[in-house]
SEDRENZA-618715 format. One line per field, with one value per residue (C-alpha): residue number from 1; x, y negated, z. Coordinates in pm, 1 decimal, always signed. Each point is the difference from the previous one (the first is absolute). Layout:
i = (NUM  ...) $
x = (X  ...) $
y = (Y  ...) $
z = (Z  ...) $
END
This chain:
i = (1  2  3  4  5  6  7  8  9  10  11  12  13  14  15  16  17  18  19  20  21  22  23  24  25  26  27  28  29  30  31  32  33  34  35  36  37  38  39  40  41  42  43  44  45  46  47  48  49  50  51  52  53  54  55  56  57  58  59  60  61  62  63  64  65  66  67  68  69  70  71  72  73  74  75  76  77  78  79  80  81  82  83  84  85  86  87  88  89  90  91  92  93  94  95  96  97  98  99  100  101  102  103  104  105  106  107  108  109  110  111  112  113  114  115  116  117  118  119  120  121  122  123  124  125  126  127  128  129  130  131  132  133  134  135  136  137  138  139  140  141  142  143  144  145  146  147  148  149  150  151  152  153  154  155  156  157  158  159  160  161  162  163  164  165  166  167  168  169  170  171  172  173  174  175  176  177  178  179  180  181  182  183  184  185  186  187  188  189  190) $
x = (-3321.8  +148.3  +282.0  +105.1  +9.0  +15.9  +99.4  -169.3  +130.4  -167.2  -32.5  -37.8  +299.5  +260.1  -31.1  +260.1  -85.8  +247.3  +284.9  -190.0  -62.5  +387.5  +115.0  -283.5  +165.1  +338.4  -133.2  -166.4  +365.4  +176.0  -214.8  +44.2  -396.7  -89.7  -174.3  -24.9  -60.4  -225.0  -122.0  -305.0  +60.2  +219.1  -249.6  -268.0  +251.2  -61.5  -142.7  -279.9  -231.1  -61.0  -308.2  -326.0  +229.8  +20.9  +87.8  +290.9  -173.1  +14.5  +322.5  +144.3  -134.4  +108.4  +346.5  -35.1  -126.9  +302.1  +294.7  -181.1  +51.2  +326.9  +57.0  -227.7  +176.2  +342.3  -173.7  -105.6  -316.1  -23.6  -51.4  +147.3  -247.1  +2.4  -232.9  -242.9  -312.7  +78.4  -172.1  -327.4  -284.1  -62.1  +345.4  -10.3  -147.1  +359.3  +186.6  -225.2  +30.4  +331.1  +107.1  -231.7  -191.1  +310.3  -42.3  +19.0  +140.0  -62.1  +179.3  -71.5  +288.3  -115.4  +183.8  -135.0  -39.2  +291.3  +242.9  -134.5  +53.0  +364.1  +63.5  -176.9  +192.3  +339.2  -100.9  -178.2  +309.6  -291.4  -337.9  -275.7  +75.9  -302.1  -166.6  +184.1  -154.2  -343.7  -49.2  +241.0  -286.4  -264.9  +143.7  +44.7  -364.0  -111.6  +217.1  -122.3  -337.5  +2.7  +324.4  -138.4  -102.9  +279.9  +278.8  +236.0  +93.9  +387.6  +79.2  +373.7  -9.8  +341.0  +155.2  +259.1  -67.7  +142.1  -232.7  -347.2  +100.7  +87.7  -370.0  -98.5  +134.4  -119.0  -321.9  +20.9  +130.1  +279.1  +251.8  -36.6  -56.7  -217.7  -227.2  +69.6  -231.5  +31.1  -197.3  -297.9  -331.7  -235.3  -291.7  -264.4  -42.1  -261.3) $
y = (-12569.2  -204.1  +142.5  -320.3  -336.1  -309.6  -352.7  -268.3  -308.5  -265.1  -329.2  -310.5  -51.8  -168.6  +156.3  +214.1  +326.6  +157.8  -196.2  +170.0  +291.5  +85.0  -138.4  +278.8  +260.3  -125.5  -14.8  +318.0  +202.0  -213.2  +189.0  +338.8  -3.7  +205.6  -219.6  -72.8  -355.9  -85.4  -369.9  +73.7  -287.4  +200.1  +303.4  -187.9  -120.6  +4.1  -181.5  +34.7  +157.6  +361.7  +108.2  -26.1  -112.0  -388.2  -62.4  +262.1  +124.6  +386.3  -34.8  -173.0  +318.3  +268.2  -191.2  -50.2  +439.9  +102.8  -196.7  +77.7  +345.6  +22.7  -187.0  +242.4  +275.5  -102.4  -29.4  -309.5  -124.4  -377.4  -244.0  -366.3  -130.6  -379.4  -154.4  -288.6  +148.8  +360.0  -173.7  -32.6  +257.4  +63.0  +113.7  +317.1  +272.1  -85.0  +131.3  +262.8  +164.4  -67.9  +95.4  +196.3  -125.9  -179.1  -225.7  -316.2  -296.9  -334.2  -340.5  -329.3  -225.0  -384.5  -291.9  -408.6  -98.6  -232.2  +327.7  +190.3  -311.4  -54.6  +391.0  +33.1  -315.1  +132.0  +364.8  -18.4  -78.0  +60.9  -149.6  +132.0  -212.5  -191.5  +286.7  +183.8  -275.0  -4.4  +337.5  -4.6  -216.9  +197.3  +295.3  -160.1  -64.0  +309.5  +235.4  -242.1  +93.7  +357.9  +175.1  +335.5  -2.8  +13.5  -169.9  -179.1  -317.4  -93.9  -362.0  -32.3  -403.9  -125.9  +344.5  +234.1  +304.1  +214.0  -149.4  +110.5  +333.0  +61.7  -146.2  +235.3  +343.4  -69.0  +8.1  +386.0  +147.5  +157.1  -139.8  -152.7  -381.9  -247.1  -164.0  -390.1  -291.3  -16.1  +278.5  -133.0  +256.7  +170.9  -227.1  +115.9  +50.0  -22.8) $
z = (-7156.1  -280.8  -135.5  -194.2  +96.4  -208.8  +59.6  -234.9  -7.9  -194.1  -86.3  -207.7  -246.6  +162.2  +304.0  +45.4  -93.0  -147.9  +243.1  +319.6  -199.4  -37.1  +331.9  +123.0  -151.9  +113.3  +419.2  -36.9  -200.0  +279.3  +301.7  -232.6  -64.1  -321.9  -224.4  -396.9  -138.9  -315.5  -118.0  -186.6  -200.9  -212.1  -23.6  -263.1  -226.9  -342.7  -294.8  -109.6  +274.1  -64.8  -199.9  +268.9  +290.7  -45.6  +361.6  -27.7  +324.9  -121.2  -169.2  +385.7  +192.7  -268.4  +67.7  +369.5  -11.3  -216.2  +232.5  +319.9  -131.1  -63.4  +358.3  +151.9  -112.2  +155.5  +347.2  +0.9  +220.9  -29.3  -244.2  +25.1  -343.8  -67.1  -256.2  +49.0  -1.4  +177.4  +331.8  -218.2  +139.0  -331.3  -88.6  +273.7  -219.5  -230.4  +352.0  +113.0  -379.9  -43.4  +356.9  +98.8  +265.5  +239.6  +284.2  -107.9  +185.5  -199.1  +22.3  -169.0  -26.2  +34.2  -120.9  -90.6  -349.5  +42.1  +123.4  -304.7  -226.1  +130.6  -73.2  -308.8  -166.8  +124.2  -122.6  -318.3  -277.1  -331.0  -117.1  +275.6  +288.8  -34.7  -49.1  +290.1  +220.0  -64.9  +43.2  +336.8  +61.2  -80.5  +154.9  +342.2  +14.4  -100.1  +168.2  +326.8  -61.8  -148.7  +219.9  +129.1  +406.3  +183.3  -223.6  +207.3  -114.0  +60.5  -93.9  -183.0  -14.1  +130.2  +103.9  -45.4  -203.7  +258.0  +193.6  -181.6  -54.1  +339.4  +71.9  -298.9  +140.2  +334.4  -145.1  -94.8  +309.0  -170.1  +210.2  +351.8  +49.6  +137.7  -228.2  +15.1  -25.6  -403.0  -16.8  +7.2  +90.2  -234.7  -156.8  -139.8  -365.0  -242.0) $
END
């Protein structure tokens, strides 16, 4: 029996991440369900990439392994963690180090290139937003073809963000609701 359990929510830039991420958090302290809240975004961070780590991929888990720790310690079981690739099969050994071997329940958020391009404009104030876009771009096709068996995918094109997250905590079984049609099944992955 798994003693933690982790929610991944990825997706292309754009997507919604960290807007489903937080409204999440905010159904689950709403229905009194014990729960901490981490966008891995923030957990790779600085410039230049340490020594022998040019991914940041060691320097993400030591991160993930040292606030999961502190979480852990007050009691806490699950993990809302939003990031764009933490659907990717070949980010799990990240959670099972960092987290010790949870359950995992994975969920891809989907949105057209026109959504993400609307978003990104409004969103990006600086100098990347043509980079921003072509590696939403990218991203969308990879995280299509590489998500980890069993990733839902939840599409967030035209609707509410109370919406998707409601779709996005259904998918854990951590609170009771029927799954609706915008959950789309399990494909397979490569």
């Amino acid at each position: 029996m798994h003693t933690t359990e982790a929610l991944l929510v990825g997706g292309r830039s754009g997507v919604g991440k960290s807007s489903v991420g937080w409204e999440v958090a905010a159904l689950l302290r709403a229905a009194d369900v014990g729960h901490a809240y981490i966008e891995g975004d923030t957990l790779d961070t600085v410039h230049p990439a340490p020594e022998g780590d040019p991914h940041r991929a060691r320097i993400t888990e030591r991160n993930l392994a040292a606030m999961w720790g502190n979480y852990r310690d007050l009691g806490c079981r699950r993990l809302v963690y939003t990031n764009t690739a933490s659907v990717l099969g070949s980010e799990e050994w990240m959670f099972v180090s960092a987290l010790r071997g949870p359950r995992i329940v994975r969920v891809l958020l989907t949105a057209t290139d026109a959504t993400v391009e609307e978003r990104l404009t409004r969103r990006e104030q600086g100098s990347e937003l043509e980079q921003q876009l072509r590696r939403s771009t990218f991203m969308a096709r990879h995280l299509e073809e590489h998500a980890a068996d069993g990733t839902l995918r939840v599409a967030t094109d035209g609707r509410r963000v109370t919406d998707i997250a409601a779709d996005v905590v259904a998918a854990t079984g951590w609170m009771s609701r029927k799954s609706p049609e915008t959950i789309s099944r399990p494909g397979p992955a490569n």
